[in-house]
N, C-alpha and C positions, 0 to 999 in steps of 0.2 A: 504493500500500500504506500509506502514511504516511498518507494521509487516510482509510483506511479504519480504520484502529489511532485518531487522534483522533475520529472517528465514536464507535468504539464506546465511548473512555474518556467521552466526553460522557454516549452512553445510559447507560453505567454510573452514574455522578456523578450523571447528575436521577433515577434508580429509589432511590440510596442518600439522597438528597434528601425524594423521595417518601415514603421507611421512615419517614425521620425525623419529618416532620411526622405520619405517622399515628400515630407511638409517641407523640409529645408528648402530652400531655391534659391538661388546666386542671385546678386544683386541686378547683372544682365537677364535673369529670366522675370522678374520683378519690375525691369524698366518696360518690356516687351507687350508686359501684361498691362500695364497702365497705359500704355501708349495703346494698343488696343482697342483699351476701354472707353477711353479719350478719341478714337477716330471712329467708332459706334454711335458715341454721344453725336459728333459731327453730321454723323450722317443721321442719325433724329431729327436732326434741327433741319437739315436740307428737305428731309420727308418731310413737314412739318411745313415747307412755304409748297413743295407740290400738292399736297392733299387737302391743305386746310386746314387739319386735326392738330387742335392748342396741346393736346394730352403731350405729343413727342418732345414738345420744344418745354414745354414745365419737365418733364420726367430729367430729361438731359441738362437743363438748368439745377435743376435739382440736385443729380447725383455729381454734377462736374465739382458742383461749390461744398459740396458737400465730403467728398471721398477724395478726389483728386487735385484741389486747388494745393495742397501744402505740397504735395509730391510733384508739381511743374520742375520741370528742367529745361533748361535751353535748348537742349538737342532737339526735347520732344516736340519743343513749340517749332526749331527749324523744322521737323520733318513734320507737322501736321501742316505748314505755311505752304511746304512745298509739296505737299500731296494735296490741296485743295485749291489753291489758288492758279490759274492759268498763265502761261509762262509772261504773254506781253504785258501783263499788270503791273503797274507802276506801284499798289499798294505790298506787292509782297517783298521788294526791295526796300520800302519805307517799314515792315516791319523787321527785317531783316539785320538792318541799320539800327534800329532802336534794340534790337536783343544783342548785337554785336558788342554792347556796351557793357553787357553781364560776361565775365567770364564762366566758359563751362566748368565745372570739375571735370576734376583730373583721373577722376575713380571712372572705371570701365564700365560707365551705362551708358554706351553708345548701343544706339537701335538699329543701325543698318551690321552691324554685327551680330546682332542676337538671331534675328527672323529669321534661322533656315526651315528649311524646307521638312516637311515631317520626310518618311522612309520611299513617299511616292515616287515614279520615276519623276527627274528632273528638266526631262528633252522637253513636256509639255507647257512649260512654267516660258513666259515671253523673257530675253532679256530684259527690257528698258522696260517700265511701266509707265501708261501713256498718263499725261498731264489730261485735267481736265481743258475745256476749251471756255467754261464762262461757269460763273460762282453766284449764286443766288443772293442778294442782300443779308439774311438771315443768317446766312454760314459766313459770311464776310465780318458782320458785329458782332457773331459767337468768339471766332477769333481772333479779333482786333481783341476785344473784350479779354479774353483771357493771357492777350500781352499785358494789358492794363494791367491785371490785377497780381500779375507774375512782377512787372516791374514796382507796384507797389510794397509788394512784399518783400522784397529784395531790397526797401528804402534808397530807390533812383524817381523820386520825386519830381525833377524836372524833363524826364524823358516820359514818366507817365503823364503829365498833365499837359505835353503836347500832343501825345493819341489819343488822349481821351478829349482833346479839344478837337479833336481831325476828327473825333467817333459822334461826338455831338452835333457835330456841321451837316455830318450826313446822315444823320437821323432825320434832321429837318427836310431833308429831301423827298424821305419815303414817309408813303402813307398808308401803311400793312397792318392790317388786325395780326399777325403772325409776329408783327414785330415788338406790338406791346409789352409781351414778359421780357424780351432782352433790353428794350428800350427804359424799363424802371430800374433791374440793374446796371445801366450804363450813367444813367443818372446820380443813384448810389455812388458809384465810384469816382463820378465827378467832382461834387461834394465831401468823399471820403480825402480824396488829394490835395487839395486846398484845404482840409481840412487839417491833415496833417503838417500842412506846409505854412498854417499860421496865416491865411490868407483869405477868410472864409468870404468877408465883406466885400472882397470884387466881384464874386459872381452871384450876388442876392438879386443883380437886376437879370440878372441872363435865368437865373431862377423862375422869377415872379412868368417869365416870356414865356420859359418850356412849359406852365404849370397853366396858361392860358393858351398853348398850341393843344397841349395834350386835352384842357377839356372842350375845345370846338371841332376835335377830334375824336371825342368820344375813348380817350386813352384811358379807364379807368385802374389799371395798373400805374402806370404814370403821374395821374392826379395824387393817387395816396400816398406815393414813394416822395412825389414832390411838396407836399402837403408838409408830410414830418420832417424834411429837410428845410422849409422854410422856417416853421419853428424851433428847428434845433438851433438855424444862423442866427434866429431872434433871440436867442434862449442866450446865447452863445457870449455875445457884446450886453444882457438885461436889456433889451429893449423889450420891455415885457408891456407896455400898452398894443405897440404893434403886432404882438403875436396873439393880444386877447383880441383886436382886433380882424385880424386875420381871421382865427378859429371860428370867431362868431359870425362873419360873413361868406367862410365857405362851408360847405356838405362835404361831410368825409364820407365816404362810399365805404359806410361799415361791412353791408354784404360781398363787396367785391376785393376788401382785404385779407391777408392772411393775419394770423395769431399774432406774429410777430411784431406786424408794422399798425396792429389794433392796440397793442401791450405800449407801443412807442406811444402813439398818438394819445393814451389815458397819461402816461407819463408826463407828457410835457403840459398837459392840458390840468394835471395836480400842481405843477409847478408854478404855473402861472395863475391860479385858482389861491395857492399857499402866499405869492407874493399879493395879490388885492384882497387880501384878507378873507375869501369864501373860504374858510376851512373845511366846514360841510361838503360842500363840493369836493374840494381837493381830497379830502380823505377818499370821500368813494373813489374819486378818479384813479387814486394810490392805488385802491383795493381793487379795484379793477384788471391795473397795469401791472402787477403783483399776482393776481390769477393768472392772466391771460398769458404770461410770460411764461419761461422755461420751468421748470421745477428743480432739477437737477442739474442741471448746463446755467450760462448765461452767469458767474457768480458777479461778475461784474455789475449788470443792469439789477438783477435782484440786490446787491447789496444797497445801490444809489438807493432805490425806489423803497427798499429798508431802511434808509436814515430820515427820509423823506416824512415815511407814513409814522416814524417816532415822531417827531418834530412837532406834525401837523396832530395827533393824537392829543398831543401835552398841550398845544396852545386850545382844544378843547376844552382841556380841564379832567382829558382820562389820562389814566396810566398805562402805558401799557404792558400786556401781560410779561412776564420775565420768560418765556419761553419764543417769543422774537429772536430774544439777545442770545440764545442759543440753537440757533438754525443753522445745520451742518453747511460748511464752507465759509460763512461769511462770520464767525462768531469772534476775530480778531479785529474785524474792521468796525464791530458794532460798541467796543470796549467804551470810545469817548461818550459815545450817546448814552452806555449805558450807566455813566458817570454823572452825565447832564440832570437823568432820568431820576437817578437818586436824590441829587440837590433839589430836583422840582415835589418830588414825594416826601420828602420832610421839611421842606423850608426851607433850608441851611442855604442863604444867601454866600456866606463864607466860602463852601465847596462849590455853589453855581461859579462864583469869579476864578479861583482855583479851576475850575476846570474850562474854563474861558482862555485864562491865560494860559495854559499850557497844553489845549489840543485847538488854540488859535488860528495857528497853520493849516490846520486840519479841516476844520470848519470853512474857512474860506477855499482850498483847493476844491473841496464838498460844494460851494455856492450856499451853504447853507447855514453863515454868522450870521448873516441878516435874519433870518428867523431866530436863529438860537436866543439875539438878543433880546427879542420880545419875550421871548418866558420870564426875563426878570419881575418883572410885573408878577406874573403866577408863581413864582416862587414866595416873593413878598406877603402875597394876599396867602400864602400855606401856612407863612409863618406867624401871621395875625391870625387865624385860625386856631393857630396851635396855641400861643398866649391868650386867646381867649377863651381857650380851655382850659388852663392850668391855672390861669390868675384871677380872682376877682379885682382884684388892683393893680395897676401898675403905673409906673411911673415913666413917661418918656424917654428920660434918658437911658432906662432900660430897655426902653425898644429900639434906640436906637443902637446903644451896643449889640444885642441880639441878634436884627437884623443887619447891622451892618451899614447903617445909615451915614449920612453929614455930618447933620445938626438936629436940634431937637424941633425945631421948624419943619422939617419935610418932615416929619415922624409925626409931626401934628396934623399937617396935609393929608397922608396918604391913611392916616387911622379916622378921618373925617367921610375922605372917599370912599373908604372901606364898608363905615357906616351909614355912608347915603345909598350905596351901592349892594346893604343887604348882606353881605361879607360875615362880617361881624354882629353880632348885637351887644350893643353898650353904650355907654354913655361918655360924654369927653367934660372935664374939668380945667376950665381954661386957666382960671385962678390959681389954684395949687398944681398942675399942670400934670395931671394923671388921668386914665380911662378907667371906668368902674365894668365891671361885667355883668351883662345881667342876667338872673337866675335863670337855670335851664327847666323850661317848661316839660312838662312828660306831654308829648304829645299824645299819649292814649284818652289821656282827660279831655282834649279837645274833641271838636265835630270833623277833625281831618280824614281819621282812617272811616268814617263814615260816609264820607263825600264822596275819597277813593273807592270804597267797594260800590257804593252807587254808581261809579260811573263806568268801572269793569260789568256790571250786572246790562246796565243798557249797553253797554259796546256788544255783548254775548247776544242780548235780544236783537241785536240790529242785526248780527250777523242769521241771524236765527229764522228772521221774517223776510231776509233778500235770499235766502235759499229755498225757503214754502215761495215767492214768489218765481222764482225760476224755476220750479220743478210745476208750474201750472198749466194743464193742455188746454189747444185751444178749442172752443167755444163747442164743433164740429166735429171733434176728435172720436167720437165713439159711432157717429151714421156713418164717416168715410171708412172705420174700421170693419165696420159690416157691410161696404158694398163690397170691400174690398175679398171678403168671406165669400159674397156670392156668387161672385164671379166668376169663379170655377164652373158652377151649377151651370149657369147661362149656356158657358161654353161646351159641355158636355150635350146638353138638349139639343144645341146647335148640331153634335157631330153625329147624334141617333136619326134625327131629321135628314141628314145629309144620306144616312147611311139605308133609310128607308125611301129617298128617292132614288137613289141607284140601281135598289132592288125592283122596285117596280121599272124603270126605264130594262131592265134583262129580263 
């Protein structure tokens, strides 16, 4: 039995031996495969302006940006340029030129090496393979496009943002429903360049143009791509009237966007909602762009849209839960806020400034001290809270040490406001210059919890009497019920009648 048990662990060991070598594959069989897979995609996009069908040209958009963008190499882009492009084209020499700037590696993933021939005879195989003779639009922006985003990657900034300015020109040219999905990524990465390049504000007017081409053209991929790119350039310099602006005089085309560019658009539309003060708004809009967004991926936009929806939570007047501040990936970047979060839940004006001064940088890189400093206010109003729960007397200049104050002057202001404002209840002694407390009432002795239950009882009835109303048929309901019964009968009489005129005409 024991040598049948080492038997079999042997067979097992050389079959898991065997996997292994067949999973290995040289870096040449790896490049041969991708280059492949990338002249498949190509030829998607070309079936895609002959047939009509948008599925090929998203599928291959799709899986290009998706699976193959990090793996681009130079070779691959020469030999996809020079298998799709026709020889007299003046544009395949202009990409040519522009990749000539990248050096290849030096590591053995050239393609015209790798592709032999599988075991079949070789006589039948043509030498030369013939050049196409003309290139569809569609296949031409596929891969212009994918020089762009190879040369951005590679940070050559200004050799991307002159094709991607040649790629835009001649967008304006064509007017293809086939062209729209490549058309909102070319867009993308126009604004992505400039973007990088610290230069956003020269193309906001060439922006505003494409973003009225695209809707007397019915682009509505284009609209939505150019939509959130206007808000971000607005977002970008705070020109935050121009982008409320903006969002309130156009239609975003929620049914014709994807998840992603839905998740952006509630983002910025929180942002700008958090700076005019609708907090209400902007929290949904958070909590929106916070669903609609990645779950797992994305740590980046989930963390923003996480510091965001603290921020805007607390200038409510909630806390929020401590299980935020510990959301897998992003739970180092959330530390300041969850510092902030503290000084606002006890008062401790002391720790708000303490943490002001020392994740300052932070805040601002974020965009988001201009909010922070508004919670001073909700801190202050925590900490009168909290002494007028502990003290029935106090004296100013105790609050002003406490809190953190001036003078005993603004400590007199802000416990006035406090008190006009419902905050507090208490009383101010201007003369001897202290606030008295006043006793805490039990609210069960009042008519409060009375009123409340009264008015849960009719919200229940109302909900009670619009569902007896909508479950009422109408007027007729039970005579159509019963023609409808008879009906059969009719038609049966009909088919004996039929069936005893036959007999008599035989």
């Amino acid at each position: 039995m024991e040598k049948d048990v080492e038997m079999k662990d042997a067979v097992s060991d050389k079959k898991d031996a065997d996997k292994d070598k067949k999973v290995e594959k040289t870096p040449q069989e790896i490049a041969a495969l991708l280059f492949s897979d990338l002249l498949s995609y190509a030829q998607l996009v070309e079936k895609t302006a002959n047939t009509k069908e948008m599925r090929y040209i998203h599928r291959a958009i799709r899986h290009t940006f998706a699976r193959i963008r990090r793996k681009l190499t130079v070779n691959m882009l020469v030999k996809l340029i020079q298998k799709t492009f026709p020889e007299p084209l003046i544009a395949e020499s202009e990409l040519l030129n522009a990749l000539s700037t990248i050096e290849a590696p030096t590591t053995a993933m050239e393609i015209d090496t790798v592709s032999q021939p599988p075991i079949e005879s070789q006589s039948n195989k043509p030498k030369e393979e013939e050049k196409p003779t003309s290139i569809t639009p569609e296949l031409e922006v596929y891969v212009r496009l994918l020089v762009v985003v190879f040369l951005i990657d590679n940070k050559h900034l200004c050799e991307a943002a002159k094709e991607v300015n040649l790629l835009i020109d001649k967008l304006g040219t064509w007017n293809r429903r086939t062209m729209d999905p490549l058309s909102a990524k070319v867009y993308f990465y126009y604004s992505r360049v400039y973007e990088l390049s610290d230069n956003l504000a020269s193309i906001r007017v060439k922006l505003l143009q494409l973003q009225r081409t695209a809707t007397l053209r019915h682009n509505f991929d284009g609209q939505v791509i150019l939509l959130n790119l206007l808000l971000r350039n607005y977002l970008h310099y705070n020109l935050y009237d121009q982008a409320e602006k903006l969002s309130s005089k156009t239609e975003f085309k929620t049914d014709k966007a994807s998840t992603n560019e839905l998740a952006r658009y509630h983002y910025y539309l929180g942002r700008i909602n958090a700076i005019q003060l609708s907090y209400t708004d902007a929290f949904r809009n958070l909590q929106q762009a916070l669903r609609k967004g990645p779950r797992e991926t994305a740590n980046g936009f989930r963390t923003i849209v996480t510091k965001f929806l603290v921020i805007v939570q607390l200038l409510l007047g909630e806390i929020p839960e401590r299980s935020v501040f510990r959301t897998k990936g992003i739970i180092h970047a959330l530390k300041p806020y969850l510092q902030v979060t503290q000084a606002v839940r006890t008062g401790d004006v002391a720790l708000f400034k303490q943490s002001l001064e020392k994740f300052g940088s932070v805040f601002k890189k974020d965009r988001t001290h201009a909010l922070i400093q508004r919670l001073h206010h909700n801190v202050i109003k925590t900490g009168l809270r909290r002494i007028n729960s502990s003290y029935s007397r106090i004296h100013f200049r105790d609050i002003c040490t406490k809190l953190g104050l001036d003078s005993i002057q603004d400590a007199e202001f802000i416990v006035a406001k406090a008190i006009h404002d419902g905050i507090i209840d208490a009383t101010i002694n201007h003369t001897e210059g202290y606030i008295k407390s006043s006793d805490n009432v039990d609210i069960y002795s009042t008519n409060e919890p009375e009123r409340a239950f009264a008015q849960r009882i009719d919200f229940c009835l109302q909900i009670h009497n619009d569902a007896v109303k909508a479950m009422r048929y109408p007027p007729d309901f039970k005579k159509t019920k019963d023609e409808k019964v008879e009906k059969p009968k009719d038609n049966d009489a009909d088919a004996e009648i039929a069936e005893l005129l036959d007999e008599e005409d035989e």
